[in-house]
N, C-alpha and C positions, 0 to 999 in steps of 0.2 A: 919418559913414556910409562915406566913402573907404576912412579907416582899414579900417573894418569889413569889406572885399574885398577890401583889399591883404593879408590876412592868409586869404586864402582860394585853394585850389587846385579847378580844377576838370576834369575828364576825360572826355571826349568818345573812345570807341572806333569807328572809319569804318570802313565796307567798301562803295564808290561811293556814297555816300549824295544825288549831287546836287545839287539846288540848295537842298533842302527845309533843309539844314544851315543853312542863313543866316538864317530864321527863330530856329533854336536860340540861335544864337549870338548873334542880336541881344537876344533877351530875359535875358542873362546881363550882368553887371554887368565894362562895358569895365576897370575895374581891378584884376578877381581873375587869379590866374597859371590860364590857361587851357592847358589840353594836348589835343592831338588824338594821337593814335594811330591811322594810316592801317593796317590790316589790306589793303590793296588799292593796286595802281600806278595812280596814279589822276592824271593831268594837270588834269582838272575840280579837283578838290577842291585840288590843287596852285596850278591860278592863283586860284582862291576864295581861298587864303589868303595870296600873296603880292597880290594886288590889294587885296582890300578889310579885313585884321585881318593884317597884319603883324607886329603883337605877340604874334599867338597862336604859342607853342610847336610844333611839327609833325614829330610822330616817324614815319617812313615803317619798319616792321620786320616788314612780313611778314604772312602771312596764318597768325597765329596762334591765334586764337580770345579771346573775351571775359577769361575767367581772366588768360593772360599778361598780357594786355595791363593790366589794371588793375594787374595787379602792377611791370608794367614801370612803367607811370606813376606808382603810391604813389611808388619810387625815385625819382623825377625831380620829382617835389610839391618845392615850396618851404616849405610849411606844414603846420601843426599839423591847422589844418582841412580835410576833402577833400573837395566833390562828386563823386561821378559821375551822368551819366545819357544819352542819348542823342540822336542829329542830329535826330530826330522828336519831340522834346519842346520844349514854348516854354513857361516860368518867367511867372506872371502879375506884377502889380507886388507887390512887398513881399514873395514868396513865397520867396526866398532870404533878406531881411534876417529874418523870420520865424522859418526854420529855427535860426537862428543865433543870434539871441534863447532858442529853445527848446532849443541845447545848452547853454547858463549856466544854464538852468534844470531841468534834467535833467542832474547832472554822471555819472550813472549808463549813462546811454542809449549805446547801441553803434551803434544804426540809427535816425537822425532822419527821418522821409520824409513829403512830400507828402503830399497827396491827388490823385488820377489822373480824368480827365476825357477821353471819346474823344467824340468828335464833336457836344459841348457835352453830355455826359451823362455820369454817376456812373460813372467805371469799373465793371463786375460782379465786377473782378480785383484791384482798389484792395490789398485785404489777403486774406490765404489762411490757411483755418484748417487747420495741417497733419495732423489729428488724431490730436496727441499721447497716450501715456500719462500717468500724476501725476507716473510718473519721468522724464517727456520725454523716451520714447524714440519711434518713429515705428510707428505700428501699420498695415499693411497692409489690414486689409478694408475699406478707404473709401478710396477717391483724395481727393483735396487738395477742402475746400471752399472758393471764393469766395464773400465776404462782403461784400453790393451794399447795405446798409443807410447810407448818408450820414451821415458821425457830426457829431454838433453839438458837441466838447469833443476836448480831447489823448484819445489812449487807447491801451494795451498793446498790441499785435499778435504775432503766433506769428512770423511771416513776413510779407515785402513782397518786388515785385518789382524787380528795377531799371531803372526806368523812371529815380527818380530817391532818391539815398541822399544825406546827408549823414554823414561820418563822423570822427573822428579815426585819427589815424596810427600813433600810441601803441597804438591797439584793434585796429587793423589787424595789426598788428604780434604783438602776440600771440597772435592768434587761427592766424597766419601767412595770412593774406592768402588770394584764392579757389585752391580747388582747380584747378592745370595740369592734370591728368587729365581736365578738362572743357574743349570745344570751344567749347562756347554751349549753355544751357538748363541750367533749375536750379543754375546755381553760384549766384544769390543768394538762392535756396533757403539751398541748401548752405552758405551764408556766415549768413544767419540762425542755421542750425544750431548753427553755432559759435559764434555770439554770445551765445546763449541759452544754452549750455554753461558758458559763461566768465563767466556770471552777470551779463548785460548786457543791458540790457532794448531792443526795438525799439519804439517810439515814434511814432504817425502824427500826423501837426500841419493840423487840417486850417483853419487860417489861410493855412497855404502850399499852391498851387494850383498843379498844371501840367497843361498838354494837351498831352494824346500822341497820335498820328495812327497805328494800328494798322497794323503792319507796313510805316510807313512809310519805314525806314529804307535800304531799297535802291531803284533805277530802277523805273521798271517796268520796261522789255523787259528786265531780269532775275527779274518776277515770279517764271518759270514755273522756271528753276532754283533760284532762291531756295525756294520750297515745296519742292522737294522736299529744299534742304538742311533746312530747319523741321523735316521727319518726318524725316527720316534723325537728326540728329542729338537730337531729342526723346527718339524712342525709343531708342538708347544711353545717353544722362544718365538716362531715366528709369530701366533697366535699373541702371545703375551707381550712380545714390542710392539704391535700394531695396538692391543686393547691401552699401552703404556704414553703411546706417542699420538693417537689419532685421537677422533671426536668416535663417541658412541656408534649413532649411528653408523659412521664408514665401518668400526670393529664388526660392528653387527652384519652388514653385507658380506667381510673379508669372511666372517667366520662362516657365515651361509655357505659361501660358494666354494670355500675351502671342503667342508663337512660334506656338498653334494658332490665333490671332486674326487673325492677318495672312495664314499660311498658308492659311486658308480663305479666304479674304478676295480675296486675289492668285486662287486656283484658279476664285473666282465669278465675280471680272471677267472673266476671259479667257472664259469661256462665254457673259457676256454682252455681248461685244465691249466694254466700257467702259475706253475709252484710258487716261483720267486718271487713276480709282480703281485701276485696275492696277498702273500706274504707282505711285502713291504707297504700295498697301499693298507691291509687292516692294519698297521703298527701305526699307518699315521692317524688312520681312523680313529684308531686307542686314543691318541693322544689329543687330538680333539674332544673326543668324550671325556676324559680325564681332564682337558683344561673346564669342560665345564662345572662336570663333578666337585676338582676338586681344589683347582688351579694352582698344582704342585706340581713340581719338575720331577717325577717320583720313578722315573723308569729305569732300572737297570738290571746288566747281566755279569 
């Protein structure tokens, strides 16, 4: 079983994630080559790792978003095999040997992934049906459906999020790796996309189990910045995978009715004095106007 995690790389992307990371890590197998990629100057998370996992890898480069970062870390993997997934997820037992199991059994599968569990209950968001065409391309009149049904077998999936992937490097490789154009949101989307293109199937194992703690991946007294990066940067990716995956025209209506949605939106809070919805609907506003400006994922705090 050693063997079986010496031959395993696995990637953790930080941005102040606290103390909740220690959980993460404790549920991950002490002998896979493990990499953190600190997004964030962060002294906590600095003596976290020289104190208690000294072994673990710890790349400090910036506050560059989800995309670079996995790619920076694919480069630095030791191995063939690659986890990723995040500070707020904890690995139940057998739920990596599992995955890993079911890539020798799947030598086609491009995206091995969990099953997802939030607060001792069936993720709603576990797997997302993207609503493809036959020709698998992405059809606009329907946003993305989640599919909360608990599967009792392996089974196909359109898309997964990354909570938590198991992948090879070789697939990675030639899919080229997640889109840098993206800051955070939808790139594993958008990396499913490419999987499924390249004729590789995504795969949910639901043998293997992890609980992920919603949106628990930052402090709190950074809640309230954090949200509104969440909407700022949501709505750009969403903006910029619809302009990626659709026909003109359809981008051109999505972005219309998006712009009039928020716009109204912004104009109803301020008449009804509501701080917060204000707030969050001009952040998406912003970002709207900035994908047309500038169509750069440029927002942060």
């Amino acid at each position: 079983m050693k063997k079986l995690f010496t031959d395993l790389s696995i990637i953790i992307p930080t941005f102040y994630p606290g103390e909740i990371i220690n959980n993460c890590i404790n549920s991950l197998p002490q002998e896979a080559d493990i990499i953190i990629v600190d997004n964030g100057d962060d002294p906590e998370l600095d003596n976290i790792i020289k104190n208690k996992y000294p072994r673990i890898r710890h790349y400090k480069i910036g506050d560059i978003g989800l995309p670079k970062s996995f790619n920076f870390a694919v480069e630095k993997s030791k191995n063939e095999s690659i986890l990723i997934t995040q500070p707020d997820v904890t690995f139940e037992e057998d739920a990596i040997s599992n995955l890993l199991s079911a890539s020798k059994k799947y030598p086609n599968a491009g995206i091995l992934a969990p099953i997802i569990f939030e607060n001792k209950q069936y993720s709603p968001y576990d797997t997302l049906d993207l609503n493809l065409s036959k020709t698998g391309e992405l059809k606009t009149k329907k946003q993305f459906k989640s599919i909360n049904i608990k599967p009792t077998g392996d089974f196909c999936a359109q898309a997964v999020n990354a909570t938590a992937m198991l992948m090879k490097k070789n697939i990675i490789k030639k899919v080229n790796g997640w889109d840098e154009n993206i800051y955070t949101y939808l790139e594993d989307i958008d990396l499913c996309m490419k999987i499924r293109k390249n004729n590789f199937q995504i795969i949910k194992i639901p043998k293997a189990i992890v609980n992920h703690v919603g949106f628990g991946s930052h402090k709190k007294e950074n809640a309230e910045k954090a949200e509104l990066s969440r909407n700022w940067h949501f709505c750009w990716s969403s903006l910029y995978f619809r302009e990626k995956y659709t026909k003109k025209s359809e981008f051109i209506l999505f972005f219309i009715s998006n712009f009039i949605k928020y716009f109204s939106k912004v104009f109803i809070n301020l008449i009804l004095f509501n701080k917060k919805k204000f707030k969050i609907n001009l952040i998406r506003l912003r970002a709207c106007l900035n994908y047309v400006i500038q169509k750069k994922s440029s927002y942060r705090y």
